[in-house]
C-alpha positions in Angstrom: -74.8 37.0 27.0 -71.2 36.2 29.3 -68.6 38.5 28.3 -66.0 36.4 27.7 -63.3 39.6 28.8 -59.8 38.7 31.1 -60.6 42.0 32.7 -63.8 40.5 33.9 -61.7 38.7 36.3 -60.6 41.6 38.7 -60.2 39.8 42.3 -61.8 42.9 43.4 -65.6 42.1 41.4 -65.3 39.0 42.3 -65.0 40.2 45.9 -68.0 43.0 45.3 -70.3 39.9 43.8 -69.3 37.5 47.1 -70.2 40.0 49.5 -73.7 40.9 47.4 -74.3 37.2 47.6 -73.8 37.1 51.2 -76.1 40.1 52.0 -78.7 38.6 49.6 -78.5 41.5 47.3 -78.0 41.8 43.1 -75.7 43.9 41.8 -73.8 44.7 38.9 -70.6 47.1 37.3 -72.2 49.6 35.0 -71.6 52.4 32.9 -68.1 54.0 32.0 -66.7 50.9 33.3 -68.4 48.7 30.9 -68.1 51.1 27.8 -64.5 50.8 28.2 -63.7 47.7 28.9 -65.4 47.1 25.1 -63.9 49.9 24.0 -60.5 48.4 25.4 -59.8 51.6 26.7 -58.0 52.1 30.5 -60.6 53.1 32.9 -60.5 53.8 37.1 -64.4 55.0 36.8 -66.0 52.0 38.8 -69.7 52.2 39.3 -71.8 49.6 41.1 -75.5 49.6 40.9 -77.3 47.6 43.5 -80.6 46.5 43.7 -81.6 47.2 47.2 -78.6 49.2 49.7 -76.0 50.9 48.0 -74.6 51.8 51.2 -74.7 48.0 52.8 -73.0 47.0 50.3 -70.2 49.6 50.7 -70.1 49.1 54.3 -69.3 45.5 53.3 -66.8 46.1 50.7 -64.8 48.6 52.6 -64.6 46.0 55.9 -63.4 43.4 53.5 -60.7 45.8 51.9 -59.1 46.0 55.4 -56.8 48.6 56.5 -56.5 51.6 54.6 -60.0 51.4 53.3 -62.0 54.6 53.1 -65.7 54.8 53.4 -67.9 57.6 52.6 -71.6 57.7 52.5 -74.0 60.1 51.1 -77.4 59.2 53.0 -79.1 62.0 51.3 -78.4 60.4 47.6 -78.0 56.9 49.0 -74.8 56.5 47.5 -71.3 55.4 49.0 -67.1 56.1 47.8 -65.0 53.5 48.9 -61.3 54.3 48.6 -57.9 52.2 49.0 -54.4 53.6 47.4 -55.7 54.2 43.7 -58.4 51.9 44.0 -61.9 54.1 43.5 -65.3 52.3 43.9 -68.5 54.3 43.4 -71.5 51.9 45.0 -75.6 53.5 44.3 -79.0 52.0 44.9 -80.9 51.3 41.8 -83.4 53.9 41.5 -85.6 55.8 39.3 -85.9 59.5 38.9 -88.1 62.4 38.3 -87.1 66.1 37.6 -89.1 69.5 37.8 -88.6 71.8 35.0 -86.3 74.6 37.0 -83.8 71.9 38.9 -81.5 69.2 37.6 -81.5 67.6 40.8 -84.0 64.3 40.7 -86.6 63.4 42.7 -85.1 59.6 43.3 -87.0 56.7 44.3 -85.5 53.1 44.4 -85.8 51.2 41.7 -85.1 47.9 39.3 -82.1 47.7 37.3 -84.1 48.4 34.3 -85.3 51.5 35.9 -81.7 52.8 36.9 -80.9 51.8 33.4 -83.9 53.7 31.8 -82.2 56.9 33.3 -78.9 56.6 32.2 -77.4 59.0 29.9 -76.5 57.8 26.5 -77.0 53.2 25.2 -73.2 53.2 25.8 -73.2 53.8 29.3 -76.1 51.9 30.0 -74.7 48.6 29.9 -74.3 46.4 33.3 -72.6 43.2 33.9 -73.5 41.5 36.7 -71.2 40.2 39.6 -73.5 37.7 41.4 -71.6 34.4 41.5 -74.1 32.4 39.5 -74.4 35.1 37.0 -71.0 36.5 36.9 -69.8 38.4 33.2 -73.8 38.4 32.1 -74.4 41.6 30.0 -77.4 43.4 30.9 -77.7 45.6 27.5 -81.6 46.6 27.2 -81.0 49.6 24.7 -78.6 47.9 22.5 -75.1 50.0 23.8 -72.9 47.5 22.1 -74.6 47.9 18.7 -73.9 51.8 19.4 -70.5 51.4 20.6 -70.0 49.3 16.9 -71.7 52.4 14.7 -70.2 54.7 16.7 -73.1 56.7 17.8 -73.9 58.4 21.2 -77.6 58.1 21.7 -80.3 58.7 24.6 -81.5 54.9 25.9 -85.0 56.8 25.7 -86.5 60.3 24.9 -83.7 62.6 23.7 -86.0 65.7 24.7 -87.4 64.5 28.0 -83.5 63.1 28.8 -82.1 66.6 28.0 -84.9 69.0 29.5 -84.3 66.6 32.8 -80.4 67.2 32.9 -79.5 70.0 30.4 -75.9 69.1 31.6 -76.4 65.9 29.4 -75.9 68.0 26.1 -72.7 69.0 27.3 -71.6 65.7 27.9 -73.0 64.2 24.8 -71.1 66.1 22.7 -68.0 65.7 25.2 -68.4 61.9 24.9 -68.5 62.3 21.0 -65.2 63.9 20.9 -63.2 62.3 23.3 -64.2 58.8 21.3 -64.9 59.9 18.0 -68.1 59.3 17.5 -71.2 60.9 16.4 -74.5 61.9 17.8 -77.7 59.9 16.7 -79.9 62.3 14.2 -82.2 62.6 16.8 -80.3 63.2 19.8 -78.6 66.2 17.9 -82.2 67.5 17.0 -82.9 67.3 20.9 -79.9 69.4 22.1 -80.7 71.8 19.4 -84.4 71.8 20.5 -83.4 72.1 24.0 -80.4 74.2 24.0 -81.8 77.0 26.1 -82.2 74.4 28.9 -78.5 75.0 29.7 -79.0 78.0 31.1 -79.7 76.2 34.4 -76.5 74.3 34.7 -74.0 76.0 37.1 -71.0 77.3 34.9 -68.4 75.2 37.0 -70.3 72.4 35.4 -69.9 73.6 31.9 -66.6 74.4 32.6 -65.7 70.9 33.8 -67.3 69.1 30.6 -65.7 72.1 28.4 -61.7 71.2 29.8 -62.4 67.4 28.9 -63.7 68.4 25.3 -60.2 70.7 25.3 -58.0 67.3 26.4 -59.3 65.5 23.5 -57.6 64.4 20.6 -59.4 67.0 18.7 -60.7 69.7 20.7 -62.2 71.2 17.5 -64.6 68.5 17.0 -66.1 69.3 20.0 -66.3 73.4 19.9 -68.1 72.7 16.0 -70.9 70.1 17.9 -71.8 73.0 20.5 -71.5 75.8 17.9 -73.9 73.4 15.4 -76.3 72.5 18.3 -76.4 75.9 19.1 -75.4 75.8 22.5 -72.0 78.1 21.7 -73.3 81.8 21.7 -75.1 80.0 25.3 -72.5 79.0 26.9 -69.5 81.4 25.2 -70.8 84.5 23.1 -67.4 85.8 22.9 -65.8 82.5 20.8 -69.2 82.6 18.6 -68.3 86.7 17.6 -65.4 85.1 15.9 -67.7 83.2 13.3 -68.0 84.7 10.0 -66.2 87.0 7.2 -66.9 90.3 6.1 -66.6 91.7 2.9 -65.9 95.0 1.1 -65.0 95.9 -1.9 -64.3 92.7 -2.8 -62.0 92.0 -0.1 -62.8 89.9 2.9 -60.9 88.1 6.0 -60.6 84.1 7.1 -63.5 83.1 9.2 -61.4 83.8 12.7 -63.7 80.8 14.3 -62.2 78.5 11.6 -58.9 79.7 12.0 -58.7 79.0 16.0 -59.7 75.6 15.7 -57.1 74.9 13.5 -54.9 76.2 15.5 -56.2 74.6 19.2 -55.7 71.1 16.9 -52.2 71.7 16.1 -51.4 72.7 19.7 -53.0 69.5 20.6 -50.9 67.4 18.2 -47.7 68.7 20.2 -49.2 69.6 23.9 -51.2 68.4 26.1 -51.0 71.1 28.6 -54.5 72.7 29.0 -53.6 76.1 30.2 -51.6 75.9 26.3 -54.8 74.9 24.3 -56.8 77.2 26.1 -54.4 80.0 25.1 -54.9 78.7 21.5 -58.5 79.0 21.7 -58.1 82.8 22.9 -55.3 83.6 21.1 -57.5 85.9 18.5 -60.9 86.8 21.0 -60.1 90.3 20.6 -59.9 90.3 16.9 -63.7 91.5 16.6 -63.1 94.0 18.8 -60.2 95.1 16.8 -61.5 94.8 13.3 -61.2 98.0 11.6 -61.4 98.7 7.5 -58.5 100.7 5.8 -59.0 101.3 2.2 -55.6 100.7 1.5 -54.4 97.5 3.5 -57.8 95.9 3.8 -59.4 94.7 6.8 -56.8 94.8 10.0 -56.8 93.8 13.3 -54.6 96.1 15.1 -54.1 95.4 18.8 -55.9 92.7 18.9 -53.6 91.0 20.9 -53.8 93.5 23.8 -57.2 93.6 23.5 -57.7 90.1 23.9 -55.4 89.7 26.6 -57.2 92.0 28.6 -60.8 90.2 28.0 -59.0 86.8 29.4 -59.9 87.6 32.7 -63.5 88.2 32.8 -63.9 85.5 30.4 -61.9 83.1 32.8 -64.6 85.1 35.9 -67.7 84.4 33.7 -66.7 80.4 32.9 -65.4 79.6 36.3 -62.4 79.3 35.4 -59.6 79.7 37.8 -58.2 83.0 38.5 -54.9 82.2 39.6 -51.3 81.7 37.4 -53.1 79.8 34.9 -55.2 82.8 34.1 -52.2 84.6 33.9 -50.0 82.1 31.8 -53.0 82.4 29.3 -53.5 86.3 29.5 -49.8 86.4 28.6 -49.5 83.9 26.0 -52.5 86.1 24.2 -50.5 89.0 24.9 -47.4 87.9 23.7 -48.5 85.8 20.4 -48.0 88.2 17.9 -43.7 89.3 18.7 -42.5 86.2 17.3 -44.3 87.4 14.3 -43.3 91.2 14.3 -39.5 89.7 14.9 -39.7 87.5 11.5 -41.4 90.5 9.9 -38.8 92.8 11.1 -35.2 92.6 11.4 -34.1 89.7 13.9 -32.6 92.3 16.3 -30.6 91.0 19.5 -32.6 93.9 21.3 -35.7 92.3 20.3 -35.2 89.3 20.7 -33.9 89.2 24.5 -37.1 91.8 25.3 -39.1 88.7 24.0 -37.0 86.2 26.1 -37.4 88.5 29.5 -41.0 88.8 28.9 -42.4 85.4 28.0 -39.9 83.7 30.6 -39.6 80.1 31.4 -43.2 80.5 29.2 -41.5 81.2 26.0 -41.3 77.3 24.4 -44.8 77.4 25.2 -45.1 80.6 23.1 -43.3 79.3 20.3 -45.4 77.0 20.3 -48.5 78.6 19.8 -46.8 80.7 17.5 -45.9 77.7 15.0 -49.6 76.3 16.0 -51.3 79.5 14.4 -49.6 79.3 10.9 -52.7 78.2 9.2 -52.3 79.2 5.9 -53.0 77.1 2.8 -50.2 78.3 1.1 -47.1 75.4 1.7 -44.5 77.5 0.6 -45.6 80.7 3.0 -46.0 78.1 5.7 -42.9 76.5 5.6 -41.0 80.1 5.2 -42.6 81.0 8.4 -41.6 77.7 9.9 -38.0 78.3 8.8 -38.1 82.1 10.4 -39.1 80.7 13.7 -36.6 77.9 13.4 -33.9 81.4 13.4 -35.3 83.0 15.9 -35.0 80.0 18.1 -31.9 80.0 17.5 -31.3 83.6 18.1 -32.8 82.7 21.6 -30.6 80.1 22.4 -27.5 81.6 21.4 -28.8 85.0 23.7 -29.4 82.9 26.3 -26.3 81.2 27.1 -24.1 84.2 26.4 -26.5 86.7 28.5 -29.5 85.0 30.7 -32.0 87.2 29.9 -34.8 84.6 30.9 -36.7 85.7 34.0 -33.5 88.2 35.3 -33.7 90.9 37.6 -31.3 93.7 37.4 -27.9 92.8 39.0 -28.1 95.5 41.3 -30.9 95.6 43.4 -33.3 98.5 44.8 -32.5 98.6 48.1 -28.4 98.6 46.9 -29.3 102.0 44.6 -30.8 103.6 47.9 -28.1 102.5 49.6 -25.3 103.8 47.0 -27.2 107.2 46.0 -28.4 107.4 50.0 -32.0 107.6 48.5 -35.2 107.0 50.5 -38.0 104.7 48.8 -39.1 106.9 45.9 -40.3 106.2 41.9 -36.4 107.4 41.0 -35.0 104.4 42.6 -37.7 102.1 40.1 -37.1 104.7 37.0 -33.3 103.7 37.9 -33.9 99.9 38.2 -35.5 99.8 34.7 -33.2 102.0 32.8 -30.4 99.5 34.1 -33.1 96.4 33.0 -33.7 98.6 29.3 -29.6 99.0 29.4 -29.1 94.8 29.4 -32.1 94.1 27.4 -30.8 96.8 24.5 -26.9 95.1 24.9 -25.5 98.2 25.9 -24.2 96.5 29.1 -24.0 93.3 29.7 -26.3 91.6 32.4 -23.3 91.4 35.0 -23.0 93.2 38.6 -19.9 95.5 38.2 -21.0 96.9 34.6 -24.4 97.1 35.8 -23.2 99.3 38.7 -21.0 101.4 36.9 -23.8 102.0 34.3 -25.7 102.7 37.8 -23.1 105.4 38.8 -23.2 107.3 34.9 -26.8 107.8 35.5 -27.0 108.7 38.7 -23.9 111.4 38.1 -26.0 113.1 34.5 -29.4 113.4 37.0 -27.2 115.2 39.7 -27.6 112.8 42.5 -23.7 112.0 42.4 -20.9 114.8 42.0 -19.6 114.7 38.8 
């Protein structure tokens, strides 16, 4: 079969298949490259498979590219990257492999293309079209990927089990491939992951981790999180997201399945974001909720705190995946922290005091927060959702109008510390911070506004009741 595709004619392939001809070598495109291009979906992921060198080929390529080619090889794999501006080409040896039961990493051999195919992950990245001149656009499709790609099905090209217990990392990306296309796993290749599922234990978390942020960028990231919980593989790979399954019941009364809950939630965030750190934070927002969950015999079951509680577990859940521990961690430790105010505020009178507190601490963070907080109104109930929608909408409004009249977001007390030792002739000591914040709690509570020369004065009345100016 010819593929009869315009993208088949990239000046590039045609240049890979020219310079395999000249070297006396066969090679083709294969894998994501070819899914996609069926799939008429954009793709940069360009892998050739050659039958013989990898690298001579490469070396080839990369001459022919000219100047501002880049050429790396990896002897030890027999693989070659050859980079120019965005241009990414991945060039491999067919091979065969063979895998002991404690490692991941193959024992490879060189092989036929039917062999490199044979250990390919899933029939719909399989697939090969070749770039030799005479047989330029022929599809190479031994395990039927097209058919797949048609029903929609992610599937092994061989043994699901002996393909999973050789690269237990292949779970993880089964059910990330399912998700990001919308497709489903073959009966048996589920049935494998579940059989193998304890296999991932030997998978490096960064690994996990990496397969785990492309399952959170998908359309919907819950699709994904239900595959690993069904396969078994979540209480593995994240014990603290499967806590949240269930509902417990006393009396007659019982909570949402908090599992459930945060799914819908990480979809609707994904419906209006696409920032990662975001959905992330909507996955978490409720982790500390088992911690939390206490019985009162007159309100029910409650989850007091749970937000600080959960806030404080980001961290060492961020250490334990391998995730980074930097100012993303942060941004989601805070968006945890912070998800419940917006709530309190509604619940509460709409207080200016309140609401510039909230402003000060969420920061240039705080349309994220909103966010989140309009993403985790869940409830079946239109009417109660669109009241809570309409109570945001107010205190949105609240914030805008407090933030032109007294930029609250991310200020720092007009008069600085080093100014109050200077005025009061004070030496570093916790009365010049206990004076900082009572002149930050002063702007926040609209007693003064957030302006140097009231701020000072306010300064001044302080420091003259605490006896550090005469009266």
């Amino acid at each position: 079969m010819v593929i009869d595709n315009p993208k088949i004619e990239n000046p590039v392939l045609r240049m890979i298949g020219k310079e395999a001809d000249r070297l006396g070598l066969e090679c083709y495109v294969i894998g994501g490259w070819v899914r996609d291009l069926f799939l008429h979906r954009e793709s940069d992921d360009i892998d050739i498979v050659v039958v013989g060198s990898g690298i001579q080929l490469a070396e080839s390529v990369a001459k022919r590219l000219g100047k501002g080619a880049h050429l790396s090889v990896f002897k030890t794999y027999g693989t070659a990257q050859v980079k120019k501006g965005d241009l990414e080409l991945e060039f491999v040896g067919a091979r065969r492999e063979s895998y002991t039961h404690d490692s991941r990493n193959p024992i490879v051999e060189n092989g036929t293309l039917q062999e490199d195919q044979d250990r390919r992950d899933f029939t719909i990245n399989a697939m090969a079209i070749c770039l030799n001149e005479n047989r330029y656009g022929e599809l190479m499709d031994s395990f039927d990927g097209i058919g797949d790609l048609e029903r929609c099905l992610i599937r092994t090209p061989l043994d699901p089990d002996i393909t999973f217990s050789d690269d237990p990392l292949r779970m993880m990306r089964a059910i990330r491939f399912a998700t990001q296309l919308g497709f489903f796993l073959d009966e048996e290749t589920f049935d494998a992951i579940a059989r193998n599922r304890e296999r991932i234990n030997i998978i490096t978390r960064e690994r996990i981790a990496d397969e785990l942020n492309k399952i959170m960028m998908s359309r919907r990231p819950s699709e994904g999180w239900l595959l690993l919980d069904k396969t078994g593989l979540l209480p593995l790979i994240f014990p603290d997201l499967a806590a949240l399954k269930g509902v417990d019941v006393k009396e007659g009364r019982g909570h949402k399945d908090v599992f459930l809950h945060t799914l819908k939630v990480l979809d609707n965030i994904a419906e209006s974001s696409d920032n990662l750190w975001l959905r992330w934070a909507a996955l978490l927002h409720d982790i500390g909720k088992p911690k939390s969950k206490q019985w009162d015999a007159e309100t029910g079951w409650t989850f007091r705190n749970h937000n600080f509680i959960g806030a404080k577990m980001v961290p060492r859940i961020f250490a334990k995946m391998k995730l980074p521990l930097n100012e993303k961690m942060e941004y989601v430790k805070k968006m945890v922290d912070l998800h419940m105010r917006p709530i309190n505020l509604i619940e509460d009178a709409v207080t200016d005091s309140a609401v510039r507190r909230l402003l000060f601490e969420a920061g240039d963070d705080i349309d994220d927060l909103m966010l989140l907080c309009d993403a985790d109104i869940t409830s079946r109930n239109e009417e109660k959702k669109a009241r809570f929608h309409r109570n945001y909408q107010l205190v949105r409004e609240k914030m805008v109008e407090l933030e032109e009249r007294d930029r609250i977001r991310n200020f720092q007390p007009p008069v600085k510390g080093d100014e109050i030792m200077q005025i009061l002739h004070l030496e570093p000591c916790s009365t010049v911070g206990e004076l900082k914040s009572a002149i930050k709690d002063a702007i926040l509570d609209g007693i003064i506004p957030n302006e140097y020369e009231p701020a000072k004065e306010y300064l001044l009345q302080l420091a003259r009741e605490r006896g550090l100016l005469d009266a």
